[in-house]
GUZA-633397 format. One record per residue (C-alpha): residue in one letter; x, y, z. Coordinates in nm, 3 decimals, decimal comma. Example, Ala and Ser with C-alpha at 12.3 -4.5 7.8 and 13.67 -1.06 7.14 Angstrom:
<sites>
<site rest="A" X="1,230" Y="-0,450" Z="0,780"/>
<site rest="S" X="1,367" Y="-0,106" Z="0,714"/>
</sites>
This chain:
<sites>
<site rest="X" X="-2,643" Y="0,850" Z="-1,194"/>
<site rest="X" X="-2,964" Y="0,844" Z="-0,957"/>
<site rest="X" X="-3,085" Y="0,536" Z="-0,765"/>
<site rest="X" X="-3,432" Y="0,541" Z="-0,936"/>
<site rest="X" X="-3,237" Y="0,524" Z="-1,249"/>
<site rest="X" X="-3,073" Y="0,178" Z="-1,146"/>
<site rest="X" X="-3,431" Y="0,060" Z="-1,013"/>
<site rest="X" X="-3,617" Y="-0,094" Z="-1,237"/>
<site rest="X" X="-3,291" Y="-0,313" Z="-1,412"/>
<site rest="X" X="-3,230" Y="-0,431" Z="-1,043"/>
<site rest="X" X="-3,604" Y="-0,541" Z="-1,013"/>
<site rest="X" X="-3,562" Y="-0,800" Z="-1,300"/>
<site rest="X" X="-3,267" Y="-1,002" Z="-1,177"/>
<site rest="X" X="-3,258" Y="-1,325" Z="-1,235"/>
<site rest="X" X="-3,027" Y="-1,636" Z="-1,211"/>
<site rest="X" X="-2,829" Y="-1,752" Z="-1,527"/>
<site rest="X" X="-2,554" Y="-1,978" Z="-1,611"/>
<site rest="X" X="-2,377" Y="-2,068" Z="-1,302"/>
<site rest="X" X="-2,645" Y="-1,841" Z="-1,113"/>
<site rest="X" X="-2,551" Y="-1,526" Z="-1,201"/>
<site rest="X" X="-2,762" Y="-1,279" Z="-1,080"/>
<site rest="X" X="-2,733" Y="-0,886" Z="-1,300"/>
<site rest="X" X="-2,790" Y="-0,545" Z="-1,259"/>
<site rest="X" X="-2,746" Y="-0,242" Z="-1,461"/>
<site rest="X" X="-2,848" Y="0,141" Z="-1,484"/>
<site rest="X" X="-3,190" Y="0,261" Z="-1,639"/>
<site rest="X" X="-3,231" Y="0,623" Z="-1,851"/>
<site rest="X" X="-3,502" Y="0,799" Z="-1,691"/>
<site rest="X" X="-3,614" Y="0,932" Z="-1,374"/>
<site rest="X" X="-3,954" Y="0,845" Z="-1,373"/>
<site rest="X" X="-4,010" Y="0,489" Z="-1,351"/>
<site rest="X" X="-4,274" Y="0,251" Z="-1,259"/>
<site rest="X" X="-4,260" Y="0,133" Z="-0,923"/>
<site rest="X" X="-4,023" Y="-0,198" Z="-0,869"/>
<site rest="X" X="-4,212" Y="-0,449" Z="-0,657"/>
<site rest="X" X="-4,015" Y="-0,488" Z="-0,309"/>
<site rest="X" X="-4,106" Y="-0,797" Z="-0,286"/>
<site rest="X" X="-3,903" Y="-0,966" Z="-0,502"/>
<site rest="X" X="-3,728" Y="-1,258" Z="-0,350"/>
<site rest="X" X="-3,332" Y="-1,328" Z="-0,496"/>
<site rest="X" X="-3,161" Y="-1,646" Z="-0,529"/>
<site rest="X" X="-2,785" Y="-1,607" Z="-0,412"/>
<site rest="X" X="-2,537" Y="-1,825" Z="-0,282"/>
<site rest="X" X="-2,382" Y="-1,568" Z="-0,110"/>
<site rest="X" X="-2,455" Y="-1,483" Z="0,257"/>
<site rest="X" X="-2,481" Y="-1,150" Z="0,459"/>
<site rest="X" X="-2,123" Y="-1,052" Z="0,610"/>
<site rest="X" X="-2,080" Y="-1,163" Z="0,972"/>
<site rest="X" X="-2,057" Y="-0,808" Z="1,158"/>
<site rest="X" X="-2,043" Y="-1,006" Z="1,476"/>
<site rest="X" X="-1,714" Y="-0,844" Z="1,562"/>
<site rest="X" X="-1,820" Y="-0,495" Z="1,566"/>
<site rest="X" X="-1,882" Y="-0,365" Z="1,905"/>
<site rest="X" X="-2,047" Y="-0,066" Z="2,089"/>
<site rest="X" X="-1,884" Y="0,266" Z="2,060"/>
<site rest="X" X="-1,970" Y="0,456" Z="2,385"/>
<site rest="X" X="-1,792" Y="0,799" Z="2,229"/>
<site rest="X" X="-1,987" Y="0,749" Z="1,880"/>
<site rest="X" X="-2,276" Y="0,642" Z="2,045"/>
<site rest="X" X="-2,293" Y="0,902" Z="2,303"/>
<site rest="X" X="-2,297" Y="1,143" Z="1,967"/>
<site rest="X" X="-2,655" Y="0,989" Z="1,945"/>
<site rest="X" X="-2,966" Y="1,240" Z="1,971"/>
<site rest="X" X="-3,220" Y="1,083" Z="2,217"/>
<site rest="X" X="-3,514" Y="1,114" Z="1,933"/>
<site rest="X" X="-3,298" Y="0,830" Z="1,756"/>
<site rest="X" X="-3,170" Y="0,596" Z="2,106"/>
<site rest="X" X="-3,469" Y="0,581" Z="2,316"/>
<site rest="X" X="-3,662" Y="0,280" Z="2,148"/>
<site rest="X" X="-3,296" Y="0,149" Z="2,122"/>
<site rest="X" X="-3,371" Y="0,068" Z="1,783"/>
<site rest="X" X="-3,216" Y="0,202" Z="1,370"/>
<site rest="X" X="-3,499" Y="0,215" Z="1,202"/>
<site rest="X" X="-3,375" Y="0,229" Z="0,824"/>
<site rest="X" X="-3,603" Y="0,244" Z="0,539"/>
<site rest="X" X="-3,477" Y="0,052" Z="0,217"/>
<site rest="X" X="-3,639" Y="-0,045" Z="-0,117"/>
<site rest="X" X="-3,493" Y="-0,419" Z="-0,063"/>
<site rest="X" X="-3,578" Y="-0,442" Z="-0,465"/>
<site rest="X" X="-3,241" Y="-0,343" Z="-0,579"/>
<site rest="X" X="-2,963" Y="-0,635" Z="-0,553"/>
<site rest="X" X="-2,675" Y="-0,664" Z="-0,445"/>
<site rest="X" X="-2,732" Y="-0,323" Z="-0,232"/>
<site rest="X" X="-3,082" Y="-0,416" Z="-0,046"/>
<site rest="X" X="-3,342" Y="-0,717" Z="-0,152"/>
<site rest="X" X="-3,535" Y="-1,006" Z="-0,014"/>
<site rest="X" X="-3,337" Y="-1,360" Z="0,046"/>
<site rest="X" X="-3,568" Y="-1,663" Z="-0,089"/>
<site rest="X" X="-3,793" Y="-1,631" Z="0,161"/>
<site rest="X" X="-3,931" Y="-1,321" Z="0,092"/>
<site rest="X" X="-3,922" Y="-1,172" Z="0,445"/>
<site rest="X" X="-3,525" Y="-1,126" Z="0,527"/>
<site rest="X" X="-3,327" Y="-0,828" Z="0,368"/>
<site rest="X" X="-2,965" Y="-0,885" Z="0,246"/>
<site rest="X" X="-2,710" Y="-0,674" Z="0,097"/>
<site rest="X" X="-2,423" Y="-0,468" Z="0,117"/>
<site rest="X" X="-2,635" Y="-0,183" Z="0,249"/>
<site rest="X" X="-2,823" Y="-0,360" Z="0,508"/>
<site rest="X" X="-2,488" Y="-0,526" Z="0,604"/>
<site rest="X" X="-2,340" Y="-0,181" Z="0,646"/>
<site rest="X" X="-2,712" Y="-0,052" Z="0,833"/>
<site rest="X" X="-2,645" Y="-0,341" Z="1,075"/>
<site rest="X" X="-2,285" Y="-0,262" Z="1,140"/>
<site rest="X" X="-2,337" Y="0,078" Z="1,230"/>
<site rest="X" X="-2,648" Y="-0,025" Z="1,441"/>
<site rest="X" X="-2,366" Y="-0,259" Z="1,663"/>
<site rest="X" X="-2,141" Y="0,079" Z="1,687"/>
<site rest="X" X="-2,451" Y="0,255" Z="1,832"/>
<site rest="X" X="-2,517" Y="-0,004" Z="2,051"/>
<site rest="X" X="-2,860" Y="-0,012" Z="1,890"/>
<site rest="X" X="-3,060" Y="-0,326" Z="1,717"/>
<site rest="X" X="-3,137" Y="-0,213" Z="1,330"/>
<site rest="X" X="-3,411" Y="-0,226" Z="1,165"/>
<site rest="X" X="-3,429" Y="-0,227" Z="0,812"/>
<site rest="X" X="-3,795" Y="-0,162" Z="0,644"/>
<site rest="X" X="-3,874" Y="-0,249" Z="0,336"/>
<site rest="X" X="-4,069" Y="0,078" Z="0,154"/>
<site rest="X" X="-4,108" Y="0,207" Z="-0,227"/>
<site rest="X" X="-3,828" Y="0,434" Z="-0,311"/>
<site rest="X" X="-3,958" Y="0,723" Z="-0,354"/>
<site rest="X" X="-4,161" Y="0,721" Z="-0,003"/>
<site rest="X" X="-3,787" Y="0,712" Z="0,206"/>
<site rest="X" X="-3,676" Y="1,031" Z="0,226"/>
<site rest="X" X="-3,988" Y="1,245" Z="0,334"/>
<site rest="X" X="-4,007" Y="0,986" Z="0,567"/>
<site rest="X" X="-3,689" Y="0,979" Z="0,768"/>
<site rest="X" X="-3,685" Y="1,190" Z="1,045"/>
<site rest="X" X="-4,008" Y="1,075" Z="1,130"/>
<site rest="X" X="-4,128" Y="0,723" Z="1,041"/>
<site rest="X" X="-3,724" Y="0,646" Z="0,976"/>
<site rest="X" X="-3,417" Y="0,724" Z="1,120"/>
<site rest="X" X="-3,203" Y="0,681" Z="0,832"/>
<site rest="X" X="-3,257" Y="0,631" Z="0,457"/>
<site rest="X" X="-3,039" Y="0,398" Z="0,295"/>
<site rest="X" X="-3,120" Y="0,248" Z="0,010"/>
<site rest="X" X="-2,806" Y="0,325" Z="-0,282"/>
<site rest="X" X="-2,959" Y="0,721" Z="-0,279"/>
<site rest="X" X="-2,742" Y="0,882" Z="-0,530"/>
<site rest="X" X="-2,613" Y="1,255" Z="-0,373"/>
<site rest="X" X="-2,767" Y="1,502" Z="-0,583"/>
<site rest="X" X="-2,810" Y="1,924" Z="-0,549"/>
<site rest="X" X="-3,185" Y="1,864" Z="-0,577"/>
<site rest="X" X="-3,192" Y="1,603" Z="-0,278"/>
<site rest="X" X="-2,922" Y="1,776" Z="-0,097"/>
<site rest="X" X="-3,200" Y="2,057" Z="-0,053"/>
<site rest="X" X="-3,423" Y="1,839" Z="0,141"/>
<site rest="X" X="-3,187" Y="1,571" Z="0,313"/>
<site rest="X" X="-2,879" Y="1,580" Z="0,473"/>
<site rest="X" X="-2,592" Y="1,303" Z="0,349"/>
<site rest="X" X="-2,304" Y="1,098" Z="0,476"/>
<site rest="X" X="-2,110" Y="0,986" Z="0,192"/>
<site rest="X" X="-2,053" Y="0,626" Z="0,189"/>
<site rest="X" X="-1,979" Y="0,435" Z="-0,177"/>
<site rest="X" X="-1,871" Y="0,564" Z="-0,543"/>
<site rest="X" X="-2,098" Y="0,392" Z="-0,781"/>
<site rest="X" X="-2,036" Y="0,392" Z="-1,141"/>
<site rest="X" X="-2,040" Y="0,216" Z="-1,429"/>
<site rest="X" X="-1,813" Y="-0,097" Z="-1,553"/>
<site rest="X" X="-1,736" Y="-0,355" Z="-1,817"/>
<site rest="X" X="-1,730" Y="-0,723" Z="-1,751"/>
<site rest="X" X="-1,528" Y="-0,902" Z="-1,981"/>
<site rest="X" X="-1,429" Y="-1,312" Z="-1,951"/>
<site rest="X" X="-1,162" Y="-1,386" Z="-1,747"/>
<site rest="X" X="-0,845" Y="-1,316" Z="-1,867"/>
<site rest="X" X="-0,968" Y="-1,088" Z="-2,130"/>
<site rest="X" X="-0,935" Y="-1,348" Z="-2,407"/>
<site rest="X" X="-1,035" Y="-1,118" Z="-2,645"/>
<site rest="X" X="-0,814" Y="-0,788" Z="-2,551"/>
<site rest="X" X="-1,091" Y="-0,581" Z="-2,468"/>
<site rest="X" X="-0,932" Y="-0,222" Z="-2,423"/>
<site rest="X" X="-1,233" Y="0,054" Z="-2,325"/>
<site rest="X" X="-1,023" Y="0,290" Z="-2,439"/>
<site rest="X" X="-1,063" Y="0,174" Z="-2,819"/>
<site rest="X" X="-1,351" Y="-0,082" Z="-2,824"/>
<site rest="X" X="-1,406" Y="-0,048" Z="-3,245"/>
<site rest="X" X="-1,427" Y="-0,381" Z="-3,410"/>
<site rest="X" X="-1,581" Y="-0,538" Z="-3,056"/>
<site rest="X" X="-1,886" Y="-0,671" Z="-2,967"/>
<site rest="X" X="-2,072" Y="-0,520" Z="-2,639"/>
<site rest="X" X="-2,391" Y="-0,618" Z="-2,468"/>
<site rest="X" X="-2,586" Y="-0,372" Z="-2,303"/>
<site rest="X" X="-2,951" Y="-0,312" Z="-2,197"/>
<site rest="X" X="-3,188" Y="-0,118" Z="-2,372"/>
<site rest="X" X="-3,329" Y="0,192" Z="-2,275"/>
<site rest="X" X="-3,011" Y="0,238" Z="-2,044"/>
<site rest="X" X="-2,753" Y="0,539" Z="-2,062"/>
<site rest="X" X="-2,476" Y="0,271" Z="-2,113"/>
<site rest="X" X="-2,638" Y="0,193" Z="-2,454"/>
<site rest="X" X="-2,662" Y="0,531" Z="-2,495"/>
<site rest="X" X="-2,287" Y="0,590" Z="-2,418"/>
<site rest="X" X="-2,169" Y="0,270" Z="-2,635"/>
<site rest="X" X="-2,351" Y="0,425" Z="-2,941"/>
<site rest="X" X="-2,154" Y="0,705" Z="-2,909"/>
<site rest="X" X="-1,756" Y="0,502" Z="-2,925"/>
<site rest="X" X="-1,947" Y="0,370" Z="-3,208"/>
<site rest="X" X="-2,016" Y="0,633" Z="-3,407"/>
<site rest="X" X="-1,677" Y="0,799" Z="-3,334"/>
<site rest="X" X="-1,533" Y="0,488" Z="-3,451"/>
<site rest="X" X="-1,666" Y="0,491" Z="-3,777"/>
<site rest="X" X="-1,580" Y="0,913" Z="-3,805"/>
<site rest="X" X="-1,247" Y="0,745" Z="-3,772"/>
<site rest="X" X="-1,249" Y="0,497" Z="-4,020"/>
<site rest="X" X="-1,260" Y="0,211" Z="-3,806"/>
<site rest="X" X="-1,484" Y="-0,060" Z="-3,740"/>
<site rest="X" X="-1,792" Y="0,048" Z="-3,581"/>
<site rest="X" X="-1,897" Y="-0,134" Z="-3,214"/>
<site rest="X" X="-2,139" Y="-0,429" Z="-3,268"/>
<site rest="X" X="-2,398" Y="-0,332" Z="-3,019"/>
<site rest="X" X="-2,573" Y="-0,649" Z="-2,889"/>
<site rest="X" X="-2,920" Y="-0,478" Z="-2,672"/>
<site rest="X" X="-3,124" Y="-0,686" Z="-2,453"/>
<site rest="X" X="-3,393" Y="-0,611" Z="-2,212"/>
<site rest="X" X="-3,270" Y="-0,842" Z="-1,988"/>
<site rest="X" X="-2,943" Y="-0,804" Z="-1,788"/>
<site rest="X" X="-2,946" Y="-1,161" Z="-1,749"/>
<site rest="X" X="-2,875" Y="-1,231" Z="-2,148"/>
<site rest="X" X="-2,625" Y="-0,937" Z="-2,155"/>
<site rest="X" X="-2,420" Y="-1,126" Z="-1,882"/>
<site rest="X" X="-2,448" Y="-1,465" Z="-2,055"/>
<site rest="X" X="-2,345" Y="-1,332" Z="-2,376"/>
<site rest="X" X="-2,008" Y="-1,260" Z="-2,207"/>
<site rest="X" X="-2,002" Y="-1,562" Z="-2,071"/>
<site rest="X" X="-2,053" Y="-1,784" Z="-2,365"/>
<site rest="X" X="-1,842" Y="-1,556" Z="-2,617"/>
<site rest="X" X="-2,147" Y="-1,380" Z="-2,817"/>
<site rest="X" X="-1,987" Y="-1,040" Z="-2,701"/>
<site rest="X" X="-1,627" Y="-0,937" Z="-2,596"/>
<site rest="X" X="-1,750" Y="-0,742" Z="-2,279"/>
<site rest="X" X="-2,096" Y="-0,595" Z="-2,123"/>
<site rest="X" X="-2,155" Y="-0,243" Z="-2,000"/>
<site rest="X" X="-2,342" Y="-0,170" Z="-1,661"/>
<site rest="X" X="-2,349" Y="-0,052" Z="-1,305"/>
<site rest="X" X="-2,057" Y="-0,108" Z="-1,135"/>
<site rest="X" X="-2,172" Y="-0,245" Z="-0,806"/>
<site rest="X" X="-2,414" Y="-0,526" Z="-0,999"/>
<site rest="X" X="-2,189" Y="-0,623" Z="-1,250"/>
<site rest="X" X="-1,915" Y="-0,689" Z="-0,947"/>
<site rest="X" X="-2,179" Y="-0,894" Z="-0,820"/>
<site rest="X" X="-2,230" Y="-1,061" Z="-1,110"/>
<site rest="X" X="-1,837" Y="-1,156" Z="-1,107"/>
<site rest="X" X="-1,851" Y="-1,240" Z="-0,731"/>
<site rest="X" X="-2,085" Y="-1,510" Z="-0,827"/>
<site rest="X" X="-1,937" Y="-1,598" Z="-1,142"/>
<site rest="X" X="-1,727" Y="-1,873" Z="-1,011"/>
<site rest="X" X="-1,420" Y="-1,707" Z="-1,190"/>
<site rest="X" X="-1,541" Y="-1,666" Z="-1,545"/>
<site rest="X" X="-1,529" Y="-1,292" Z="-1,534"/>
<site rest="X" X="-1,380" Y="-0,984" Z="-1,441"/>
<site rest="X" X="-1,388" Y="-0,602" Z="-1,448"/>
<site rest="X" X="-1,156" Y="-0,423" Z="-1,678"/>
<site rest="X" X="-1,109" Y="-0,075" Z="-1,723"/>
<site rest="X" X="-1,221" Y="0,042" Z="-1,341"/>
<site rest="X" X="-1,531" Y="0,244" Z="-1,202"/>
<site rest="X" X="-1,661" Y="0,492" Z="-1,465"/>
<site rest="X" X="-1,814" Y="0,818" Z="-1,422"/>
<site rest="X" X="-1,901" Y="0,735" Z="-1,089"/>
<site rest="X" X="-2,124" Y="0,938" Z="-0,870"/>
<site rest="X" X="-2,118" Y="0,965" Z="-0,468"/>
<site rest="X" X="-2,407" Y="0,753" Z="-0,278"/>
<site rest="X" X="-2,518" Y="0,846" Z="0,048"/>
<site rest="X" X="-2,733" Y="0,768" Z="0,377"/>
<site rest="X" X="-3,029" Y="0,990" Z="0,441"/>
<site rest="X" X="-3,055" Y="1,204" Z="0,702"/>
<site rest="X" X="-3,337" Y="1,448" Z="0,803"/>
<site rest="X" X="-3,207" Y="1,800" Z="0,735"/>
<site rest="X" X="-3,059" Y="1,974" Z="0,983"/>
<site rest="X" X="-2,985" Y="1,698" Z="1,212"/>
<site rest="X" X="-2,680" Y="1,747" Z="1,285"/>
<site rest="X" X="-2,624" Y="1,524" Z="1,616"/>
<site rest="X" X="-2,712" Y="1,247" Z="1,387"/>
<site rest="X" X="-2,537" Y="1,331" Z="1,113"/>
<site rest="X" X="-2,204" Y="1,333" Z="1,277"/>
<site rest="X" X="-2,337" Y="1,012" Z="1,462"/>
<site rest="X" X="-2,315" Y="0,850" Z="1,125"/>
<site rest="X" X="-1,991" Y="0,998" Z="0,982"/>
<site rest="X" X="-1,808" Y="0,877" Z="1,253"/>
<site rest="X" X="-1,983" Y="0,521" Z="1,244"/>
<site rest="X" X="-1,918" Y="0,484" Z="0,883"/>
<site rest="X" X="-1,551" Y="0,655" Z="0,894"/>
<site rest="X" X="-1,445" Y="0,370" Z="1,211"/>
<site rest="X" X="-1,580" Y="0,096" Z="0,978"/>
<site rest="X" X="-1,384" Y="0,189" Z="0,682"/>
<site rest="X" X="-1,042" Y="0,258" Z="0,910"/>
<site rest="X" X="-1,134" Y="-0,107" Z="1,094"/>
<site rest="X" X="-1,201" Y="-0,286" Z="0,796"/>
<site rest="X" X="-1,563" Y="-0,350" Z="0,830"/>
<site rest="X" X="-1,670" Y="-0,171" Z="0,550"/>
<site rest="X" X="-1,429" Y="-0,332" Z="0,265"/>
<site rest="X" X="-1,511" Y="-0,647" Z="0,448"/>
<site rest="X" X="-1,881" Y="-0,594" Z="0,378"/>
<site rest="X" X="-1,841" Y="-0,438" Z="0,003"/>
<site rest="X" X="-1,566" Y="-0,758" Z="-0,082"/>
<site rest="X" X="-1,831" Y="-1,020" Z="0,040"/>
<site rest="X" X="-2,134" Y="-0,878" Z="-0,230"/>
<site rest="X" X="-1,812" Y="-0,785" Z="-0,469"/>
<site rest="X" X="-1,887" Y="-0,424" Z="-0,467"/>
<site rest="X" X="-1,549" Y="-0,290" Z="-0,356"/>
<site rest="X" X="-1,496" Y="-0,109" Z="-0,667"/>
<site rest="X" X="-1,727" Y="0,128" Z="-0,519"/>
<site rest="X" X="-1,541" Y="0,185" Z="-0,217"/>
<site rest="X" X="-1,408" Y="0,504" Z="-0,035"/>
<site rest="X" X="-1,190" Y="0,643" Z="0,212"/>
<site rest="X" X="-1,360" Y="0,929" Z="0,363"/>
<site rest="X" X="-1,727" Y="0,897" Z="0,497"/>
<site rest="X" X="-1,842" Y="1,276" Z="0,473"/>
<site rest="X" X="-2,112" Y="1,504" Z="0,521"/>
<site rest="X" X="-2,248" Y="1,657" Z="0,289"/>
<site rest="X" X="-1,976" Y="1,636" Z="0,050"/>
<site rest="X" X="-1,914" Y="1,945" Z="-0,164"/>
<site rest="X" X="-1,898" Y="1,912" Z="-0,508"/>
<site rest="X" X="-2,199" Y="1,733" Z="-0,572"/>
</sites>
C-alpha cells in the first residue's frame, strides 16, 4: 500500500467523540494534492527524545555533504497524521516520524530539521534540497529504482472494534456483521469481497456501512452502528490511543507493506549512517517508545535495513 494512497484520508481528519482523530487508506495513486497545512487537534504530545545522546561511531559514519551545516534536513508532507502534521498552531510538526527524524538527528549529533513539502516533490529532492525523505514512503520496486531505503515500520491495515469486543467480531468470519469503511478505499474494496463469499456460502452477507469521512466510520464503532471499522493500521491505532479506552485492534496488522526513509541513490555513507541510527533506537527502546506514544506500535520492527529484498 503506497503513501499517496493513505494521503488524501489523512488530510480530512478531524476530531469526534472524545476527540478522536482517523485515518485510513485511499485506492488510487493519483490524487489531488493534500494541503500541508492542515493544523490537528491532539491531546497527545511529541515523545521526549531528550535521553538520546550523540553517537561518535554512528556519527562518524556521516558523509561531510550531510554534517557540515550540522543540520538533518528532512522533507515531510506534515498532512498525514499520526506519522507527520501540523500541531494547532499551524507552524510545529508532530508525529511518530518527526519524533523518530529528531531522534536520529540527537544520535548524529546534528539539530533536525523537518520541512514541510507536497509529497510528491520529496524524493527528487533529497540529496540535494534534503537530506532525508521521510514522510510514511511505502518501499516499492518502482521507487527503489530512484531512492535508496532504510526500512523502518510495517504498515498495514486493521480493524477497530469496541473494547472488549462486545460483539465477537472474528475477521476471520465477519458474515452477519456490520463494518464501516470509507469509500473509494481498497478496504471497502476488500470487505465487499468477505461479503460476497459469504453469501456463495450461504451465510449472511457483511452489512457494509461507507462513509467519506473516517471520522463517522470511527464513531459508528463507537456508538454501536457497526461491530468493527476497517483502515490503516497506524491511524486507526491512533484513533485507539486517543480513544480513552473505548476501542481496540483485533485481528493484528494486515497485509502490511515495509515503509522506509529516503535516501539519495547510491549514498551509501549515509545510508549505513541511518541503518545504524534507526537499528540503536529500536535495540535501546527509543523507537517502540516513540511508535507506543502516537499508538502505532503495531507497525513496529526489529531490523532497520537497507534496501530490504523482497520488496
Amino acid at each position: 500500500m503506497s503513501r499517496k494512497n493513505m494521503r488524501l484520508a489523512f488530510a480530512t481528519i478531524a476530531i469526534i467523540a472524545l476527540a478522536v482523530p482517523l485515518a485510513a487508506c485511499g485506492t488510487s495513486d493519483a490524487s489531488s494534492s493534500s494541503d500541508s497545512s492542515k493544523k490537528e487537534s491532539t491531546s497527545i504530545q511529541s515523545t521526549d527524545i531528550s535521553s538520546v545522546k550523540k553517537d561518535d561511531e554512528i556519527a562518524a559514519m556521516l558523509p561531510k555533504s550531510v554534517t557540515e551545516d550540522d543540520k538533518l534536513t528532512v522533507g515531510m508532507d506534515t498532512s498525514y497524521a499520526p506519522a507527520e502534521f501540523l500541531a494547532e498552531d499551524g507552524k510545529t510538526a508532530m508525529g511518530f516520524d518527526v519524533d523518530l527524524a529528531k531522534a536520529m538527528g540527537n544520535v548524529f549529533g546534528l539539530e533536525t530539521e523537518a520541512l514541510t513539502s507536497n509529497f510528491d516533490s520529496i524524493i527528487p529532492s533529497v540529496g540535494s534540497k534534503y537530506d532525508l525523505g521521510i514522510s510514511s514512503f511505502t518501499i516499492t520496486k518502482e521507487r527503489s529504482k530512484a531512492v535508496d531505503f532504510v526500512s523502518y515500520l510495517n504498515n498495514g491495515n486493521a480493524y477497530i472494534v469496541r473494547k472488549g469486543n462486545p460483539t465477537n467480531v472474528d475477521i476471520k468470519n465477519l458474515c452477519g456483521k456490520t463494518v464501516a469503511v470509507q469509500s473509494g478505499t481498497t478496504q471497502e474494496d476488500s470487505v465487499k469481497k468477505v461479503s460476497e463469499q459469504c453469501k456463495t456460502n450461504d451465510k449472511d452477507a457483511v452489512d457494509i456501512l461507507s462513509y467519506k469521512r473516517m471520522t463517522d466510520m470511527t464513531t459508528a464503532v463507537v456508538t454501536g452502528k457497526a461491530d468493527a471499522s476497517y483502515s490503516g493500521v497506524a491511524g486507526n491505532g491512533y484513533a485507539v490511543r486517543l480513544s480513552d479506552g473505548q476501542l481496540e485492534i483485533t485481528g493484528g496488522n494486515i497485509d502490511g507493506a515495509l515503509e522506509g526513509i529516503v535516501i539519495r541513490k547510491g549514498d551509501t555513507q549515509t545510508a549505513k549512517a541511518v541503518q545504524a541510527a534507526v537499528q540503536k533506537l529500536i535495540d535501546d527502546g527509543t523507537y517502540m517508545k516513540i511508535l507506543k506514544n502516537w499508538g502505532s506500535d503495531v507497525g513496529a520492527v526489529k531490523t532497520a535495513e537497507i534496501n530490504p529484498e523482497g520488496v
